[in-house]
NUVOLUM-18201 format. One line per 5 residues: number of its first residue (from 1); their letters; for each residue z, y, x of N, C-alpha, C. Coordinates in Angstrom, 1 decimal, padded with zeros to 4 digits. Example, Ala and Ser with C-alpha at 12.3 -4.5 7.8 and 13.67 -1.06 7.14 Angstrom:
1> as> 007.8 -005.7 013.2 007.8 -004.5 012.3 007.8 -003.3 013.2  007.1 -002.2 012.8 007.1 -001.1 013.7 007.9 000.0 012.9
end
This chain:
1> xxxxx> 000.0 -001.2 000.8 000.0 000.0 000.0 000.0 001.3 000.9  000.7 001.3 002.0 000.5 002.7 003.2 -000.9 002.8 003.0  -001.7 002.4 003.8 -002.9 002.9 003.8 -003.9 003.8 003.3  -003.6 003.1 001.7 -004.2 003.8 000.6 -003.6 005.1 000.0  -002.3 004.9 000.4 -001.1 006.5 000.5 -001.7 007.6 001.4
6> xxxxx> -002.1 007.0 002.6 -002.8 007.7 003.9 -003.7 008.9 003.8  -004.7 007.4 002.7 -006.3 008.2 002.7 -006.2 008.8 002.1  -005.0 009.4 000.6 -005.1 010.5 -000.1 -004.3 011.5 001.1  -003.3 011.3 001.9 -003.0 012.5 002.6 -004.1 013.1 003.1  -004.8 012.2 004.3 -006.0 012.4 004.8 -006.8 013.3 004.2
11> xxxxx> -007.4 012.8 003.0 -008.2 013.7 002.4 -007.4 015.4 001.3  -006.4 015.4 001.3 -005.7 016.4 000.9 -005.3 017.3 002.5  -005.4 016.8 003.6 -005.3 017.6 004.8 -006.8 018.4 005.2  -007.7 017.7 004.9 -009.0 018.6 005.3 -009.3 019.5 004.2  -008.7 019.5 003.2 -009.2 020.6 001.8 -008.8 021.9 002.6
16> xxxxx> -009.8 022.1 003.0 -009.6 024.2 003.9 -009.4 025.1 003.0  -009.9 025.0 001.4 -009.6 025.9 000.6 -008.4 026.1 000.5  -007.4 024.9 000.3 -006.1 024.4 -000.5 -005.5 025.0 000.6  -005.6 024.8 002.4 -004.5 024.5 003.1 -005.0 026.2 004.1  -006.2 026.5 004.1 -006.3 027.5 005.2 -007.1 027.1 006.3
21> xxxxx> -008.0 027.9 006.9 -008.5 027.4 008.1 -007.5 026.8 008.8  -006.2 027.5 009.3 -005.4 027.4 009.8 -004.9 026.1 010.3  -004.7 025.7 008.9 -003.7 024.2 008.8 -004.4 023.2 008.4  -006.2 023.1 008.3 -006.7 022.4 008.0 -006.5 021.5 009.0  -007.0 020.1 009.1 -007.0 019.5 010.1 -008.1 019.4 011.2
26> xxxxx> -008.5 019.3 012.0 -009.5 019.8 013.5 -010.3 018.2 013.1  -011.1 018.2 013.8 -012.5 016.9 013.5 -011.6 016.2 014.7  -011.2 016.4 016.1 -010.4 015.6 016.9 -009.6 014.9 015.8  -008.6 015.5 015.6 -007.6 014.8 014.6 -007.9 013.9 013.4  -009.5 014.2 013.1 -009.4 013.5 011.7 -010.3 012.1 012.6
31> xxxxx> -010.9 012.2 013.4 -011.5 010.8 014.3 -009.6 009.8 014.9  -008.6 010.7 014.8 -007.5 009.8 015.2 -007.0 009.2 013.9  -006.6 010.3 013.1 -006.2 009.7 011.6 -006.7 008.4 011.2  -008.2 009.0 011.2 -009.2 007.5 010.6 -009.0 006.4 011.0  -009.1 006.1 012.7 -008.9 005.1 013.5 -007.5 004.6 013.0
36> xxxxx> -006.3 005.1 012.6 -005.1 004.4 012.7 -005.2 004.4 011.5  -005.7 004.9 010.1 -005.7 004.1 008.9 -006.8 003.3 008.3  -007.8 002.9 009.4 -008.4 001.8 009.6 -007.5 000.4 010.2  -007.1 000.4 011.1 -006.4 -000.3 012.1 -005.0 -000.8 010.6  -004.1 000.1 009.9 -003.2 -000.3 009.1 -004.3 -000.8 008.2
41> xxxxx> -004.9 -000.2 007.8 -005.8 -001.4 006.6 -006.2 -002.9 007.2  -006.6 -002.8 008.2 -006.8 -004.1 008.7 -005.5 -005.4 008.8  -004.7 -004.4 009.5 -003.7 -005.4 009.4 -002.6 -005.6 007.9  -003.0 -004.7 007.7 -002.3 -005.5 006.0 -003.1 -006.1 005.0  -004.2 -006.6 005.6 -005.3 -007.2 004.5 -004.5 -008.8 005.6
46> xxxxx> -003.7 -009.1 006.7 -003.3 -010.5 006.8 -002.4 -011.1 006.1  -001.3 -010.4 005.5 -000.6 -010.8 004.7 -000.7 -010.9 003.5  -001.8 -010.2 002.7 -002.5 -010.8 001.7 -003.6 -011.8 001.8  -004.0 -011.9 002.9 -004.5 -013.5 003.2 -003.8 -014.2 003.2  -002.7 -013.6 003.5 -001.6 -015.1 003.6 -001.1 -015.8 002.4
51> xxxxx> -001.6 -014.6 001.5 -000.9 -015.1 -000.2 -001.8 -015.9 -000.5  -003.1 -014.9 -000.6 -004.3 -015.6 -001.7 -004.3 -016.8 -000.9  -004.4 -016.9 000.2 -005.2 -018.6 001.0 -003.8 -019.1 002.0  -002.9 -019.3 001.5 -002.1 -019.9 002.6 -002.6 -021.0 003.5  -003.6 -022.5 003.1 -004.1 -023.2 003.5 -004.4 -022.5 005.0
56> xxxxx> -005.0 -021.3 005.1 -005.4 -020.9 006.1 -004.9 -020.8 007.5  -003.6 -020.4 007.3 -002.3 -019.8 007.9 -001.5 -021.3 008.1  -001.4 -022.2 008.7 -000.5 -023.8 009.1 000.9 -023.1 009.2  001.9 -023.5 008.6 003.2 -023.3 009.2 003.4 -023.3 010.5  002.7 -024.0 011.3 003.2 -024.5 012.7 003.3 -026.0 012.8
end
């Protein structure tokens, strides 16, 4: 569920009308954003693998 919390911050941080040149966020910052709310979506799409398909996942 972070993730998808994220991508509304994300996208409510570049609105330049809403926030100001000022405090919008810079194109550096939004190539970091992205990368780390890619990277959390990735990794929490394993533990919903883990539900839907346990088979997948061997206890050990």
């Amino acid at each position: 569920m972070l993730p998808s919390a994220i991508i509304f911050l994300q996208l409510l941080l570049n609105d330049k009308e809403l926030l100001g040149e000022r405090f919008a966020n810079k194109p550096w910052n939004n190539i970091v954003n992205w990368t780390i709310i890619v990277v959390l979506f990735a990794l929490s799409l394993v533990p919903a693998a883990q539900v839907v398909t346990p088979q997948l996942f061997p206890a050990g």
